[in-house]
C-alpha positions as CSV (number, residue, x, y, z in Angstrom):
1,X,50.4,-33.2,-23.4
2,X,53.2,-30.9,-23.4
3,X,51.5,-26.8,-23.4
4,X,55.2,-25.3,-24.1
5,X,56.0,-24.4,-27.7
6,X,58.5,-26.4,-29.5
7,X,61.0,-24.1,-31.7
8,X,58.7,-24.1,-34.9
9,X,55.2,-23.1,-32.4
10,X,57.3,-20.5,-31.2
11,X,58.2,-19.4,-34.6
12,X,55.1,-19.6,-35.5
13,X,53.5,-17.6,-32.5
14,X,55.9,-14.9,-33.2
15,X,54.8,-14.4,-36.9
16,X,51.2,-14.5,-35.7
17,X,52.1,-12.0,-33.3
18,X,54.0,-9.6,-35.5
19,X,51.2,-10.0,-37.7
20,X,48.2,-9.2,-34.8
21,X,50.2,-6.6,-33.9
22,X,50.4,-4.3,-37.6
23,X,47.0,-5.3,-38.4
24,X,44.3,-5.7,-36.1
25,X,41.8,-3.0,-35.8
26,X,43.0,-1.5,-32.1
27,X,40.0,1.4,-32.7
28,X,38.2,-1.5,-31.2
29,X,40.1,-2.8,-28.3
30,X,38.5,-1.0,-25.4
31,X,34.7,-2.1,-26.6
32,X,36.1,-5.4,-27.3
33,X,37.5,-5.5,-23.2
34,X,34.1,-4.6,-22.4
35,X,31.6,-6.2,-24.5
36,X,29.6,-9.1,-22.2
37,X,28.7,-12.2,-23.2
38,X,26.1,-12.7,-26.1
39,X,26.8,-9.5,-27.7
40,X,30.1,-8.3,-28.8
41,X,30.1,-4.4,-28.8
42,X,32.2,-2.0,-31.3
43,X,31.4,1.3,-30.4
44,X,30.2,3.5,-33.0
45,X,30.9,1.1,-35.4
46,X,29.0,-1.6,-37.1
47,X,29.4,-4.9,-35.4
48,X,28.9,-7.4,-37.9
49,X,30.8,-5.0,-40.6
50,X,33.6,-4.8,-38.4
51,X,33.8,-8.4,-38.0
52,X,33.7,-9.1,-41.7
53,X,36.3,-6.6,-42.4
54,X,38.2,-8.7,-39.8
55,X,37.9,-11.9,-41.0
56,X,38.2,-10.7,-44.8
57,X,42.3,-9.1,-43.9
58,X,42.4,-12.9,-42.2
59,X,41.6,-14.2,-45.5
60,X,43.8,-12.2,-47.8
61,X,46.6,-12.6,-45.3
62,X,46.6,-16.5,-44.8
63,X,45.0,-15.9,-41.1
64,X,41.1,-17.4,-41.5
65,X,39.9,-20.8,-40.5
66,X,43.8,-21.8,-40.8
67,X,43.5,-25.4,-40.3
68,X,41.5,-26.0,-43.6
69,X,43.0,-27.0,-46.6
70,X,44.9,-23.5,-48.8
71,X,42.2,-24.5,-51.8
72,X,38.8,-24.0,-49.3
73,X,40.9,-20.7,-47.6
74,X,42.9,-21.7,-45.0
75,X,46.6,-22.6,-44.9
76,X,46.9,-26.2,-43.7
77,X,47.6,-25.2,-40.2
78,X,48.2,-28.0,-37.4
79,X,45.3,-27.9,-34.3
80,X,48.7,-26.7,-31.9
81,X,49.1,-23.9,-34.9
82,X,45.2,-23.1,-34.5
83,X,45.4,-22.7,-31.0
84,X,48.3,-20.5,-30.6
85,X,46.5,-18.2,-33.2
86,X,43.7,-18.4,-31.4
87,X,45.5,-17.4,-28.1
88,X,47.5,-14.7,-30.2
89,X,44.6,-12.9,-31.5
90,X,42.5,-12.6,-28.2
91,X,40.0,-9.8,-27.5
92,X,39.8,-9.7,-31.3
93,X,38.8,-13.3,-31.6
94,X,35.6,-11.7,-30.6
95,X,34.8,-11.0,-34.1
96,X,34.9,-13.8,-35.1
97,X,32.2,-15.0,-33.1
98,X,29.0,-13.9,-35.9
99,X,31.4,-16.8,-37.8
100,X,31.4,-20.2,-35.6
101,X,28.0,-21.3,-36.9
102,X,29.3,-21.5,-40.4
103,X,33.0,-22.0,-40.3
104,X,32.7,-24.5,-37.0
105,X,29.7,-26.6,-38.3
106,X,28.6,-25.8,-41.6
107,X,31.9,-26.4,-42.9
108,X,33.3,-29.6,-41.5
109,X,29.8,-30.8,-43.0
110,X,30.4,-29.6,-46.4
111,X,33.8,-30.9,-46.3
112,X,32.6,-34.5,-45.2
113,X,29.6,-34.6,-47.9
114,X,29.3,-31.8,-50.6
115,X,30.6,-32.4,-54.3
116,X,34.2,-31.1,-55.0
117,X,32.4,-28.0,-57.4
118,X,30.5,-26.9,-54.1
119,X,33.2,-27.4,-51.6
120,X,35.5,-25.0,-54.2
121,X,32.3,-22.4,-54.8
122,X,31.8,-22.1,-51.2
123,X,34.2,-23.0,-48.9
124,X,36.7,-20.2,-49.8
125,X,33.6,-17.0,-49.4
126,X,32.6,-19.0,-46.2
127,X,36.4,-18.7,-44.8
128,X,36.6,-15.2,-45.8
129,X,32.8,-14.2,-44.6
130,X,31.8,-12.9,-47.7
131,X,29.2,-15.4,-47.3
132,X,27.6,-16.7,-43.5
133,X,26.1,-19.5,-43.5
134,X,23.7,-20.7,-40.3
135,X,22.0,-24.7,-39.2
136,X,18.6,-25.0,-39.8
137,X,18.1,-28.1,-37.5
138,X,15.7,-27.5,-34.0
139,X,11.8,-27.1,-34.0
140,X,9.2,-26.1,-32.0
141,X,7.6,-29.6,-31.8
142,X,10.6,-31.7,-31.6
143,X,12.6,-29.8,-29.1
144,X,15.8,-31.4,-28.0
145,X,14.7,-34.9,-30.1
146,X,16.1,-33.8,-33.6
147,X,15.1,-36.8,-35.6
148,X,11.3,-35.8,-34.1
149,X,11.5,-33.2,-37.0
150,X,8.7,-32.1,-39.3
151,X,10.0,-30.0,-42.1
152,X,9.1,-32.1,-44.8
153,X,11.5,-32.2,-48.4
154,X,9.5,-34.1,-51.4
155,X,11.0,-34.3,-54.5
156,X,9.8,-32.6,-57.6
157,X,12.0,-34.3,-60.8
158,X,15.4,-32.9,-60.2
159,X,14.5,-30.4,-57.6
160,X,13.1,-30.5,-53.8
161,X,10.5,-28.8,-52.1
162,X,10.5,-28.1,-48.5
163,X,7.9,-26.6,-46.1
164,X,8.0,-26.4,-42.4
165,X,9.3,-24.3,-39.7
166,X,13.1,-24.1,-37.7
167,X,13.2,-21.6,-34.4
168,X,16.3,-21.0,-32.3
169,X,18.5,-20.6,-35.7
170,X,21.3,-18.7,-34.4
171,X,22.5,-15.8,-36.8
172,X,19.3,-16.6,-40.0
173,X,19.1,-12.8,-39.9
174,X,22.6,-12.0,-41.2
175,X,23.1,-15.8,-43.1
176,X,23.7,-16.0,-47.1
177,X,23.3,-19.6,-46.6
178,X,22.4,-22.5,-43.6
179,X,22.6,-26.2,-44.1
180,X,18.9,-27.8,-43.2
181,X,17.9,-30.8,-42.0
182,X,14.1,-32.5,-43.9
183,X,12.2,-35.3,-43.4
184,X,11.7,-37.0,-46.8
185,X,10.5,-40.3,-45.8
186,X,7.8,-40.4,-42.8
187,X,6.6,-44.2,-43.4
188,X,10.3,-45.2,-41.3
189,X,11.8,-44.8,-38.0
190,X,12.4,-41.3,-37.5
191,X,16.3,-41.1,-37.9
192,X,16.1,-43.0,-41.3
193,X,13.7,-40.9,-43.2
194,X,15.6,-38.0,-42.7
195,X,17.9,-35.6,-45.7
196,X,20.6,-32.8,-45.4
197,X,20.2,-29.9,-47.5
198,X,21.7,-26.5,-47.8
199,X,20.3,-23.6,-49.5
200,X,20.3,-20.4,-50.1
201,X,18.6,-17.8,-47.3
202,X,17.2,-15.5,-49.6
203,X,15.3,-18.1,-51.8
204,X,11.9,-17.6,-51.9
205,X,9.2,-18.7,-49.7
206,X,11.9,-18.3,-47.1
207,X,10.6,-16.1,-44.0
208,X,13.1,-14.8,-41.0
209,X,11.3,-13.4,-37.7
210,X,14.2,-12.8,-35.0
211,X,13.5,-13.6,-31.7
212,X,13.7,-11.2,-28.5
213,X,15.9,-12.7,-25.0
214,X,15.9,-11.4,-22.6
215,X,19.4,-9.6,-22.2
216,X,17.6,-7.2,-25.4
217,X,19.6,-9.0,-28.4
218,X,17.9,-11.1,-30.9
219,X,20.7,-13.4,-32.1
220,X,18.0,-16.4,-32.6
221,X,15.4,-16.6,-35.0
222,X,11.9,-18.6,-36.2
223,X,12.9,-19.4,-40.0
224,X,9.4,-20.7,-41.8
225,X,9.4,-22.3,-45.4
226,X,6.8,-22.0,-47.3
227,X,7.5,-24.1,-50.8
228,X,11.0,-23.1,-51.0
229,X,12.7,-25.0,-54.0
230,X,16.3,-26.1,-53.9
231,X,18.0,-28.4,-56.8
232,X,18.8,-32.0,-55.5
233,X,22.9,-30.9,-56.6
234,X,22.2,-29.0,-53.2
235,X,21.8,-32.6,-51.0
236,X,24.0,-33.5,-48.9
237,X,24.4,-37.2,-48.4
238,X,22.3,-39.8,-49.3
239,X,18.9,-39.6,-49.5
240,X,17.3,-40.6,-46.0
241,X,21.1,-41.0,-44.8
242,X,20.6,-37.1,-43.3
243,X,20.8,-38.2,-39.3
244,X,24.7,-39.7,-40.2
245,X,25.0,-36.3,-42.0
246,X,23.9,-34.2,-38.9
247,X,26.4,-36.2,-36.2
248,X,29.2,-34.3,-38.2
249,X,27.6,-31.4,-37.7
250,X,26.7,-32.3,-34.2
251,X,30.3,-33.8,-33.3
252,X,31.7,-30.2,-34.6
253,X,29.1,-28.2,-33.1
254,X,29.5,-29.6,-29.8
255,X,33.9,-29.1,-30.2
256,X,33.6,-25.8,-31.7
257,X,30.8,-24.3,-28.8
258,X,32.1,-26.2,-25.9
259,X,35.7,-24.9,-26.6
260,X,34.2,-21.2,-27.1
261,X,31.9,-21.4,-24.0
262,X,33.2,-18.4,-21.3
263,X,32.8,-19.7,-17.8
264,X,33.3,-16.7,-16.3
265,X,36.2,-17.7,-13.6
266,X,38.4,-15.1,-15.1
267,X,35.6,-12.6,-14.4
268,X,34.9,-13.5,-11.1
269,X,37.9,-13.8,-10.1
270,X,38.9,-9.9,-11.0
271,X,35.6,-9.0,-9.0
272,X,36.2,-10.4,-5.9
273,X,40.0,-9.3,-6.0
274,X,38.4,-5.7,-6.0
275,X,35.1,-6.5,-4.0
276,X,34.2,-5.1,-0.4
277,X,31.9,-7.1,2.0
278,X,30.9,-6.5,4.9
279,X,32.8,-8.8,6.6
280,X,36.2,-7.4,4.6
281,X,37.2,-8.5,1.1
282,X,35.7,-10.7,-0.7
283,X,39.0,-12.7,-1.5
284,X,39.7,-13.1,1.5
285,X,36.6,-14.9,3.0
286,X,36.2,-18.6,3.4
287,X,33.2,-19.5,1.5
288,X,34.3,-17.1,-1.5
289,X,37.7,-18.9,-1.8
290,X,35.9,-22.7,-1.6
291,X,33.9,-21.2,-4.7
292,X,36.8,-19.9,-6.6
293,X,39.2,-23.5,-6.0
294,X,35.8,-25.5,-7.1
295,X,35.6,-23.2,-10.6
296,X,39.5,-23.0,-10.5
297,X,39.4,-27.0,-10.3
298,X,36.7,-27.3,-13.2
299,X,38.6,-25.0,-15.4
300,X,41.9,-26.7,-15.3
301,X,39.7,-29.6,-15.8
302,X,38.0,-28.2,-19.1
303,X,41.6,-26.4,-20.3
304,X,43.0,-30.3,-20.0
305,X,40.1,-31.9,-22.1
306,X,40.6,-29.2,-24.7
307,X,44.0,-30.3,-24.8
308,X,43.3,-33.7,-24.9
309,X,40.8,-33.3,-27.7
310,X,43.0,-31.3,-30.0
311,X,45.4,-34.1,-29.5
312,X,43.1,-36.6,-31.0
313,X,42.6,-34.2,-34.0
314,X,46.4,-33.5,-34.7
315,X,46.1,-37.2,-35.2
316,X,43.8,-36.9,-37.6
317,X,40.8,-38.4,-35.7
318,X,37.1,-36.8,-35.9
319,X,35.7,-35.2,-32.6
320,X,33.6,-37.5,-30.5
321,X,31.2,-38.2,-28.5
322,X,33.2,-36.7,-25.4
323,X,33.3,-33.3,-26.7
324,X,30.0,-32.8,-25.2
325,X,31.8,-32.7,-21.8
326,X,32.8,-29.4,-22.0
327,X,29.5,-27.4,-23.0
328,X,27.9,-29.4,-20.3
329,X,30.5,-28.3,-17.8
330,X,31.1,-24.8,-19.2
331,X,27.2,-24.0,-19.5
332,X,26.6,-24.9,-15.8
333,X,29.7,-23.6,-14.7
334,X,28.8,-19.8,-16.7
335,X,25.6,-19.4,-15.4
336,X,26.3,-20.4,-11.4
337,X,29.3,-18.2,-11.8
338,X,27.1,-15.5,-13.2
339,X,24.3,-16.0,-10.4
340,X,27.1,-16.2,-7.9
341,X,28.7,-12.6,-8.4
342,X,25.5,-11.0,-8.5
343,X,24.5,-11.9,-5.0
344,X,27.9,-10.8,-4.0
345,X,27.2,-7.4,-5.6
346,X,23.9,-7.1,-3.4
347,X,21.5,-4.0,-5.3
348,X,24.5,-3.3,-7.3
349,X,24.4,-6.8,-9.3
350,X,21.0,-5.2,-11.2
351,X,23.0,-2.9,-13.0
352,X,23.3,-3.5,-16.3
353,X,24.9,-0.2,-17.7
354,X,28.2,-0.9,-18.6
355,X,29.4,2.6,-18.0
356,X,28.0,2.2,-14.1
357,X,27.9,-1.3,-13.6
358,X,31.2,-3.6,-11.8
359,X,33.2,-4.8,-14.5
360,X,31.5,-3.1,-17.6
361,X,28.4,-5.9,-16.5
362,X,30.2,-8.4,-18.1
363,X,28.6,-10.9,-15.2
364,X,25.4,-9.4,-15.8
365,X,25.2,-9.9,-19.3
366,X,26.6,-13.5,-18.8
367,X,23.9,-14.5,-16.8
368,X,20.8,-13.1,-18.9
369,X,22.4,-15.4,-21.6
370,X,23.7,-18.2,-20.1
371,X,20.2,-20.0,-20.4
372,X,20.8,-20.2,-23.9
373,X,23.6,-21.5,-23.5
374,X,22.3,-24.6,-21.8
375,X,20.0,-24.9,-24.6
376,X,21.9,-24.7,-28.0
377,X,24.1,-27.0,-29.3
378,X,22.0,-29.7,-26.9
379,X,20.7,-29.4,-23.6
380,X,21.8,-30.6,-20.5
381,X,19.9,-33.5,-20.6
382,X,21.0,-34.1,-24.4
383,X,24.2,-34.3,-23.2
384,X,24.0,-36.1,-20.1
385,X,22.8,-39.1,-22.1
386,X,25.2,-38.9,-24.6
387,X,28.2,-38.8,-22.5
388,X,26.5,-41.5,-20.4
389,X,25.9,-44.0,-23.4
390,X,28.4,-43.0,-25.5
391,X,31.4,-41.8,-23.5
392,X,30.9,-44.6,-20.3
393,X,29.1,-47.2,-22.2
394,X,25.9,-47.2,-19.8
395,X,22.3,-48.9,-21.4
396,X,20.5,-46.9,-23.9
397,X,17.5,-44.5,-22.4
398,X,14.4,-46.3,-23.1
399,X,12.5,-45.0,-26.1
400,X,8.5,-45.9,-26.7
401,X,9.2,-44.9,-30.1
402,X,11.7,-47.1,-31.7
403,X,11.8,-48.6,-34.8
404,X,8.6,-47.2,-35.0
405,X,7.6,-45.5,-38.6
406,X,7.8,-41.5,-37.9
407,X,3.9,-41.5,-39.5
408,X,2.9,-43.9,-36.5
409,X,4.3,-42.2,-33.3
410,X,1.5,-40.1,-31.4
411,X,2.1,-36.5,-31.8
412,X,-0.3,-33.7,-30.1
413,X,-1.4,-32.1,-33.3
């Protein structure tokens, strides 16, 4: 793949730049530099207003979610286009972050499966931000095996009721809607008696409780349902064809995180250009410079699968299976990083004021999310076996459970 710009990139870039440059809010730019990882930080100012204030001038300008179609609000944008904007608008992409959920999952799902009167209702308000939109998919008793769900969706003549429970929902607090995944058929193997759904966050019998992590933010949440009814025009799919619904989600999840993940070498390379040991600088001894060529190597290696998988896309080809490479790699990679320049930092690595701490704790902050990290969007292990069955071709992980009717298979309650 060729990274330079041809003459119409380049033209391109520079309109994006010119654009960037007379518009973006720079009252923002030095909390922006600053703000760590799982928490972007604006100062005085609101962060989630500030980011929809963002993403609305986006909107009106041409500038948001610019490789959808001009009728759901982009501009028809190539994936090379996307990228350079994306590169173009950089500390400010930040604000967009309260956005990914929606615009890098929800989205790409609605497009694949929702009638053409919902796609034109709610794609445009979801491109601008005037609506967010979060997944309803993981539970506390199914954990990484999503077809082990339990919110159950019966039908009531035209309409649907669901009850059950979601946790880990990234972003319920501040969503106007979230796509959710039901079982409505428990009498046959689990991924066939499931249905996609979206509704609307504020209907009733809808409960949000935020969860506390431990770097102090409480971007997931516990989302309970208690009799919520939602009209069967709000289906997406088939009726028990919801697990081929969620792999588009999945597929897009797993692109849009994994090519978002911070790993941290840029980080860790700016501490230990500054960084006094004992033994001299920390740039200049041996086993800090094996670390940094090891990340150095993995990052060329994730910049180069990016690269390969927005290749497939400018082709018009859906994201695969092999997306799930670079969270897995990016995840790991984050959080060793993380772990890594707090030793270096000895008693000083516990400081997690930005005004004292090295670097504005940016490396602190990393690390007191990057567990999360290795969670959402799959786990490790999720991963593992889907890159090992799907992306090598190696046998299937044996499961007790299949073909099995969902009713049948041994549960703890």
């Amino acid at each position: 793949m060729d990274f330079g710009d041809t003459q119409e990139e380049a033209q391109f870039r520079a309109e994006a730049r010119a654009w960037i440059a007379a518009e973006a809010p720079t009252y923002l730019i030095d909390s922006l530099t600053k703000s760590g990882f799982g928490g972007v930080k604006t100062g005085d100012f609101d962060p989630m207003v500030e980011a929809k204030l963002w993403q609305r001038k986006k909107a009106d300008a041409g500038w948001a979610c610019i490789q959808w179609p001009v009728e759901f609000g982009g501009r028809g944008a190539s994936p090379m286009q996307s990228v350079i904007w994306n590169q173009e608008e950089g500390v400010y992409g930040k604000l967009s972050g309260s956005f990914i959920i929606g615009q890098g999952m929800c989205a790409p799902t609605l497009m694949a499966y929702a009638s053409e009167a919902n796609k034109a209702r709610y794609l445009p308000k979801l491109a601008s931000a005037e609506e967010v939109w979060c997944q309803l998919f993981s539970e506390p008793q199914s954990g990484s095996d999503l077809a082990g769900l339990r919110t159950r969706a019966e039908r009531d003549g035209n309409d649907w009721v669901i009850n059950g429970q979601k946790i880990w929902t990234s972003g319920a607090h501040h969503s106007d809607f979230g796509i959710v995944i039901t079982r409505t058929d428990p009498e046959v193997p689990k991924h066939r008696g499931l249905t996609m759904f979206f509704l609307d966050m504020k209907s009733k019998g809808v409960v949000i409780k935020p969860i506390k992590q431990a770097n102090g933010e409480s971007g997931f949440n516990e989302v309970y349902f208690d009799d919520v009814r939602i009209p069967d025009s709000q289906r997406l799919g088939e009726v028990g064809g919801g697990w081929q619904v969620s792999l588009t989600t999945l597929m897009n999840e797993r692109l849009a995180i994994g090519g978002g993940i911070a790993t941290g070498f840029p980080e860790i390379k700016e501490l230990v250009d500054g960084l006094a040991l004992a033994s001299g600088r920390a740039i200049e001894n041996p086993a800090v410079r094996s670390k940094l060529a090891d990340w150095y190597a993995k990052s060329a290696g994730l910049k180069n699968t990016s690269a390969r998988a927005m290749t497939a896309l400018s082709k018009g080809e859906m994201p695969g299976p092999e997306n799930s490479i670079g969270k897995l790699v990016a995840g790991g990679m984050m959080q060793d990083i993380a772990k890594f320049a707090l030793d270096l930092q000895g008693l000083g690595g516990v400081i997690v004021d930005p005004e004292l701490a090295a670097h504005s704790a940016r490396l602190q902050a990393m690390l007191l999310r990057s567990p999360a990290v290795r969670i959402e969007g799959g786990t490790d292990q999720i991963l593992r076996n889907i890159i090992a069955e799907r992306v090598l071709g190696l046998p299937e992980e044996l499961r007790a459970d299949k073909g099995m009717p969902f009713s049948k298979i041994p549960s703890g309650n």
